[in-house]
C-alpha positions in Angstrom: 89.5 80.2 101.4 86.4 78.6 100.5 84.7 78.6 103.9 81.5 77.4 102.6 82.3 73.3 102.2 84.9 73.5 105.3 82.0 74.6 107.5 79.5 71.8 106.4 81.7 69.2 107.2 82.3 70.3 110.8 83.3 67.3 113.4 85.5 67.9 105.6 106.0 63.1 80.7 116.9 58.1 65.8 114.4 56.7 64.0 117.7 55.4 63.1 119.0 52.4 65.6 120.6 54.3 68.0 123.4 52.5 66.8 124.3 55.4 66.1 126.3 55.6 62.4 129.9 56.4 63.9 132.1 58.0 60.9 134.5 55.3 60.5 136.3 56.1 57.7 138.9 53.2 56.0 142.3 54.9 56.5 144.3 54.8 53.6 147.4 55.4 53.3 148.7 56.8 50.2 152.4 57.8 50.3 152.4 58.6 46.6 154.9 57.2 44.2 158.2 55.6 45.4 161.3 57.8 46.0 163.6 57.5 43.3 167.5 56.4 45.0 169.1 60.3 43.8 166.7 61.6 45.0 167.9 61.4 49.2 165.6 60.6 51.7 162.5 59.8 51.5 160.6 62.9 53.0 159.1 62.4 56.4 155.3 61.5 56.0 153.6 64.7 57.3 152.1 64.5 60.0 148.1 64.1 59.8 145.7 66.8 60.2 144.0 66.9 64.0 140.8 65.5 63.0 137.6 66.7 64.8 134.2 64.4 65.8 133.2 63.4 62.7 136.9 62.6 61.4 137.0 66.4 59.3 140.1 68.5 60.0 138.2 71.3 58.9 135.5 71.4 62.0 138.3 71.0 64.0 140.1 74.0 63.2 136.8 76.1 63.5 136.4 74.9 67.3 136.7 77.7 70.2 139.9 77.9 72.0 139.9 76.3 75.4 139.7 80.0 77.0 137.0 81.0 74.9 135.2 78.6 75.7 135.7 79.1 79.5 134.7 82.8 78.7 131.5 81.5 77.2 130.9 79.5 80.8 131.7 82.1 82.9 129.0 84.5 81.2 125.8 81.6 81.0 126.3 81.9 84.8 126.5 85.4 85.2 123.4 85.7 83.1 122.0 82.8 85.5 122.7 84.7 88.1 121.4 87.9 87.0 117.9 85.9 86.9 117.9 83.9 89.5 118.4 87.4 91.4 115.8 89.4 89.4 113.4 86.6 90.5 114.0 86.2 94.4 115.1 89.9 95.0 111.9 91.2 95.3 110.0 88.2 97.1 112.8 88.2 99.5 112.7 91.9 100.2 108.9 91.5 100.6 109.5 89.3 103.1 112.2 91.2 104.8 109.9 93.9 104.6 106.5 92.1 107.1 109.3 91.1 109.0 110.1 94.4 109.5 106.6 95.4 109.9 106.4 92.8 113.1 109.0 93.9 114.9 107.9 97.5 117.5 105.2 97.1 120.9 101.5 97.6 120.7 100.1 100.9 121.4 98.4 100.9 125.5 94.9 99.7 125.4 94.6 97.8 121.8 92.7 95.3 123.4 89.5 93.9 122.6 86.0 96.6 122.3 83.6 93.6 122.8 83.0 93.6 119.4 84.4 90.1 118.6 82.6 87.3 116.6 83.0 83.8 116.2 82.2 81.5 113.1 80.0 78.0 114.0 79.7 75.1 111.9 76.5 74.2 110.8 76.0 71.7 113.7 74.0 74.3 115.7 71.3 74.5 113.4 71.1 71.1 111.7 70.3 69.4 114.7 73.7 67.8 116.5 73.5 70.7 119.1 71.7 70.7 122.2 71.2 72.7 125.0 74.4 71.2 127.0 76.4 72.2 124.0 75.1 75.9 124.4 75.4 75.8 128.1 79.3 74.9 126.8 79.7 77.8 124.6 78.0 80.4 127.2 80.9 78.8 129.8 83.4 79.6 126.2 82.7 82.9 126.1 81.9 84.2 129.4 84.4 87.0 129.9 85.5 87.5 126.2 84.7 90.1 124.0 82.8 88.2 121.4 79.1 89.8 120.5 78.6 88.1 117.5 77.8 84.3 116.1 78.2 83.5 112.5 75.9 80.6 112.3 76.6 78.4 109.3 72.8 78.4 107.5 73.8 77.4 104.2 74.8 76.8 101.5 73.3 78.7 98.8 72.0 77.5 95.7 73.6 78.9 92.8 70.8 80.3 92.0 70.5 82.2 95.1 68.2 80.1 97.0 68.1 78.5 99.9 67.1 75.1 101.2 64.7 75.5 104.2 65.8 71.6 105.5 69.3 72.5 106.1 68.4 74.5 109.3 65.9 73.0 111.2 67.0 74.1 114.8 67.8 77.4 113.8 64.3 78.8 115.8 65.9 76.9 118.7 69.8 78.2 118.5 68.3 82.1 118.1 65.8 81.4 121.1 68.4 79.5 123.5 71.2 82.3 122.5 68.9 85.4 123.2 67.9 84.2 126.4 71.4 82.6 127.6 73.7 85.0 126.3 72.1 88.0 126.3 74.1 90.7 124.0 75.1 88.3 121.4 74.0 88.5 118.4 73.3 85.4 116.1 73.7 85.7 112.4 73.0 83.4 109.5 76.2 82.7 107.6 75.4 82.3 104.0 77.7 81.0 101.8 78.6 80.2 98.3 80.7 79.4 95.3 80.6 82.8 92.6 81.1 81.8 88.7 84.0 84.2 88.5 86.9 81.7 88.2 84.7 78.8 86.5 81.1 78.0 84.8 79.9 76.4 87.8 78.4 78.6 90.9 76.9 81.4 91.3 76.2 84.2 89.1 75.7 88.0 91.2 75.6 89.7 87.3 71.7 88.1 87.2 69.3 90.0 88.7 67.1 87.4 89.8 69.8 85.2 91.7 70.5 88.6 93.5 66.5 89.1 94.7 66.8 85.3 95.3 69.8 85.8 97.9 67.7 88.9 99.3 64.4 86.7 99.5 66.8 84.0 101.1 68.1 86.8 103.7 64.2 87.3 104.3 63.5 84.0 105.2 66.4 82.8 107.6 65.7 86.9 109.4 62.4 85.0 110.1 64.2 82.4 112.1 65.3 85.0 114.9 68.4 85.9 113.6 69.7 89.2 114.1 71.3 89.5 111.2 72.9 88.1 107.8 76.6 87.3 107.4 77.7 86.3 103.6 80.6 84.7 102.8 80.6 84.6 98.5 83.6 83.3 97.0 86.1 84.3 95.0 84.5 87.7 94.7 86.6 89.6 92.2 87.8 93.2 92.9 85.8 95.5 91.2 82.8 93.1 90.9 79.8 95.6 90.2 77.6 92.8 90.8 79.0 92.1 94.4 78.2 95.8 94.7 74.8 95.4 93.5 73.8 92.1 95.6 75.0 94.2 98.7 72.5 97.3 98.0 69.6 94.8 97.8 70.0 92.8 100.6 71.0 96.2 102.9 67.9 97.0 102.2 66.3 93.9 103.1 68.2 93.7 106.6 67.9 97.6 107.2 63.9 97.1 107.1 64.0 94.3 109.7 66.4 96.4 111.8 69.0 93.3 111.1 72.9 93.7 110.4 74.5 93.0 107.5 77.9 91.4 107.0 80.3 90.2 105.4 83.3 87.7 105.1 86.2 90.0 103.2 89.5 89.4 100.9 92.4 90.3 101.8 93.8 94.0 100.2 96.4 94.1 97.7 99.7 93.6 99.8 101.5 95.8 96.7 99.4 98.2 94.3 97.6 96.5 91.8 98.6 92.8 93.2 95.1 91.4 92.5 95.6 92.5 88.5 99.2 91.0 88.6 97.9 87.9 90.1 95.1 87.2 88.1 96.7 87.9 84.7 99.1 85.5 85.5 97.0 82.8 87.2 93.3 83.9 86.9 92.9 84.0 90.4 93.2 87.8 91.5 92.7 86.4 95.2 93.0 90.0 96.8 90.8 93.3 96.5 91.8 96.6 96.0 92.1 99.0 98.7 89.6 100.9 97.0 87.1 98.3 96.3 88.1 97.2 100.0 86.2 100.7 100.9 83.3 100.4 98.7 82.4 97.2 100.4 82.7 98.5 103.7 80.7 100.9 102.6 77.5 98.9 102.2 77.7 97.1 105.0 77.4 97.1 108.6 80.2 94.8 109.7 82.9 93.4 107.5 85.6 91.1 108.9 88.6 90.3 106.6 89.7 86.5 106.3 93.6 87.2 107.7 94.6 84.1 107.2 95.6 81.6 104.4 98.1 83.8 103.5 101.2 82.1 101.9 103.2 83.3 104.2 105.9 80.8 105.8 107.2 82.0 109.6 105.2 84.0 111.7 107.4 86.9 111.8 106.0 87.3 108.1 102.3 86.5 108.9 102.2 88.9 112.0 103.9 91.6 109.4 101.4 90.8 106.7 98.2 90.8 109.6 99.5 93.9 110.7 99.6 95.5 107.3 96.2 94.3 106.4 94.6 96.0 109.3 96.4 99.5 108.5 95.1 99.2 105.0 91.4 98.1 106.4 91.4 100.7 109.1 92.2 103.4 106.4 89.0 103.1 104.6 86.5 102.0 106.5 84.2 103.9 107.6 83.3 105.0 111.6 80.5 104.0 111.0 81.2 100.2 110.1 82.7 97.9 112.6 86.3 96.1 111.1 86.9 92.8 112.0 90.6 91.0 111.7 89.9 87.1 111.3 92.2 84.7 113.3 93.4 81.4 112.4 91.5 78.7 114.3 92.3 75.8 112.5 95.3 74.1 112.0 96.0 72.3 108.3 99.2 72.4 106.2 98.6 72.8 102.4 99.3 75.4 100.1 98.8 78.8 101.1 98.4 78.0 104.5 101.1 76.4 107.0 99.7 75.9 110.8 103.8 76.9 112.3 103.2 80.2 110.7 99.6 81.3 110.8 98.8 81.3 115.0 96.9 83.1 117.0 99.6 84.5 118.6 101.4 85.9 115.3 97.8 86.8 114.5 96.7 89.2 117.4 100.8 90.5 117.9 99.8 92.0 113.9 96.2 93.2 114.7 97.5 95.3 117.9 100.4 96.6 115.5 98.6 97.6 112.8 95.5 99.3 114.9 98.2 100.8 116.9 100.1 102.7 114.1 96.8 103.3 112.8 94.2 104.4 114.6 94.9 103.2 118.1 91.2 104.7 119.6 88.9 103.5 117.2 86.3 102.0 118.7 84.2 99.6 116.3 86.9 96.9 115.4 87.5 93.5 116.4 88.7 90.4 115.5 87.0 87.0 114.3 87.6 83.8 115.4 87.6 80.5 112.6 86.3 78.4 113.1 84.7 76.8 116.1 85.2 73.3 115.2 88.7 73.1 114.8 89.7 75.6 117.7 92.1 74.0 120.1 92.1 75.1 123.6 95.5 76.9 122.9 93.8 78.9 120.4 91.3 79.7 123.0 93.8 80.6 125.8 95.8 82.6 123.4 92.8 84.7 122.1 91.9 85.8 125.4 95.7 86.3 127.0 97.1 88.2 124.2 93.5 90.0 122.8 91.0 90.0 125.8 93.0 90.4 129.4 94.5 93.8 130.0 98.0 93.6 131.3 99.4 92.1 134.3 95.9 90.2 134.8 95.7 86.6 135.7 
């Protein structure tokens, strides 16, 4: 995904004629000289040569038999076969294989820790909002287990900087939330387009765009939020400058005694996935499960963006959600809290199909995955997108499935 756009547009195939020259050759018919009377019979004619396409006897004798020929047929589909196998073996295994990985009940007690978060468009800063819309989303989340707001507070520019007119009610939103919904934390969610997959966007190799972003971080802490929540896309695995940005602002939220967090890729599915992918497409889409760490690392709260996953039923999405958390789960550390996102949107384009990616399917994958994983730990969560597009189902599912314990109303 590239969440930055979607969340500023809340409420976005001879020379010759082709007369073609048939061989029409003049038949002539030359029966030699005239039988002399002694001489009996005239000999029967003999009987013409089978000519082939272009009127030559000799072609014709070199043509196949009709069995080879068959022969010939038989093997071009073998070899057909063979591919068309080689090709949708393994995809179709893979997909037997999350299917698989769906199937088993969640582990007692994988409900939510209260650690939840929700992205919001940029509406609540920009000036739509108003205090009857927060009094609405206190009555939303009264009794869930959401903590934290990613407030959309961007874009970026690409040079890391940040246009102060784009959030002129943020003072208000911080304000209203701290003293409505106290516990919740509001963050700034700070987006933007990396230069990794074309020239345009932004470029985390330069140091100055990365003390921009920091200085950018700065300014929106200044606002009252408790934190700062970046969502920079496509970040490549490996990206030492994704690294680097991540050091600098740290310590720019660490000093203000702020969060840092961050909006993750998914992990490679299959080792070494992201190399595969972009080598063949130049689009690498998912991280390494080591890089995954490395990230975690540096930050205070990462939640991975589960979703927009390819995948087509949501026997396959549930298995792949519930893969992604084991592999998130196994190297993050303690000390971070891991979020699982969750579909709230519903479009059908590629990547992403609304029948398969749910909520449901969704938080069926998160409880399996934390369940075979590390059932007890206590900072995770899951991460709601996007508050503009949520339908109420969305809602009710999120809080039967992930919030109510068992056998509650």
């Amino acid at each position: 995904m590239t969440r930055v756009t979607r969340a500023t547009n809340d409420p976005g195939p001879d020379g010759v004629p082709a007369a073609r020259q048939d061989d029409v050759r003049a038949a002539r018919q030359d029966d030699g000289p005239a039988p002399r009377q002694d001489d009996g019979p005239a000999p029967e004619p003999a009987a013409p040569e089978p000519a082939s396409a272009d009127g030559t006897a000799a072609e014709a004798e070199q043509a196949p038999p009709a069995g080879t020929a068959r022969r010939r047929l038989r093997l071009l589909r073998r070899v057909v076969l063979g591919l068309v196998l080689v090709l949708l073996l393994p995809p179709l295994a893979a997909e037997a294989a999350l299917r698989i990985n769906y199937t088993g009940d969640p582990a007692d007690g994988t409900r939510t820790r209260h650690r939840d978060a929700v992205w919001l468009g940029h509406a609540w800063v920009d000036g739509r909002k108003t205090d009857a819309d927060l009094a609405a989303l206190a009555r939303r989340l009264d009794g869930t287990g959401i903590r934290d707001l990613y407030v959309h507070t961007g874009p970026l520019e690409h040079d890391g900087t940040l246009d102060r007119t784009l959030y002129p009610k943020a003072r208000w939103l911080t304000g209203a939330v701290h003293r409505e919904l106290p516990g919740v934390r509001v963050q700034a969610w700070l987006g933007d387009v990396l230069a990794t997959e074309s020239p345009d966007g932004m470029r985390l190799e330069r140091p100055a765009t990365r003390a921009a972003v920091a200085g950018s971080a700065r300014r929106v802490l200044a606002e009252g939020f408790d934190g700062v929540h970046l969502d920079l896309e496509p970040a490549h695995s490996g990206d030492p400058g994704y690294l680097a940005l991540l050091d600098e602002v740290r310590a720019t939220t660490a000093a203000r005694d702020a969060v840092l967090s961050v909006a993750a890729h998914q992990i490679d599915p299959l080792p070494a996935l992201h190399a595969v992918a972009g080598a063949l497409t130049g689009h690498p889409k998912w991280w390494s499960q080591e890089y995954f760490g490395q990230v975690a690392r540096r930050v205070g709260q990462i939640a991975v963006m589960s979703y927009d996953t390819m995948q087509p039923t949501e026997g396959t999405y549930g298995g792949y959600v519930a893969q992604q958390t084991s592999l998130a789960l196994e190297v993050t550390p303690d000390g971070t809290d891991l979020l699982m996102g969750l579909p709230f949107y519903h479009e059908n384009r590629f990547g992403h199909w609304a029948h398969a990616e749910t909520v449901p399917a969704a938080v069926r994958g998160v409880r399996l995955g934390l369940s075979r994983t590390d059932a007890g730990r206590a900072r995770f969560g899951v991460a709601l997108y996007v508050d503009f597009a949520a339908t109420e189902a969305d809602w009710a599912a999120y809080r039967a499935d992930w919030v109510s314990p068992p056998g509650a109303a």
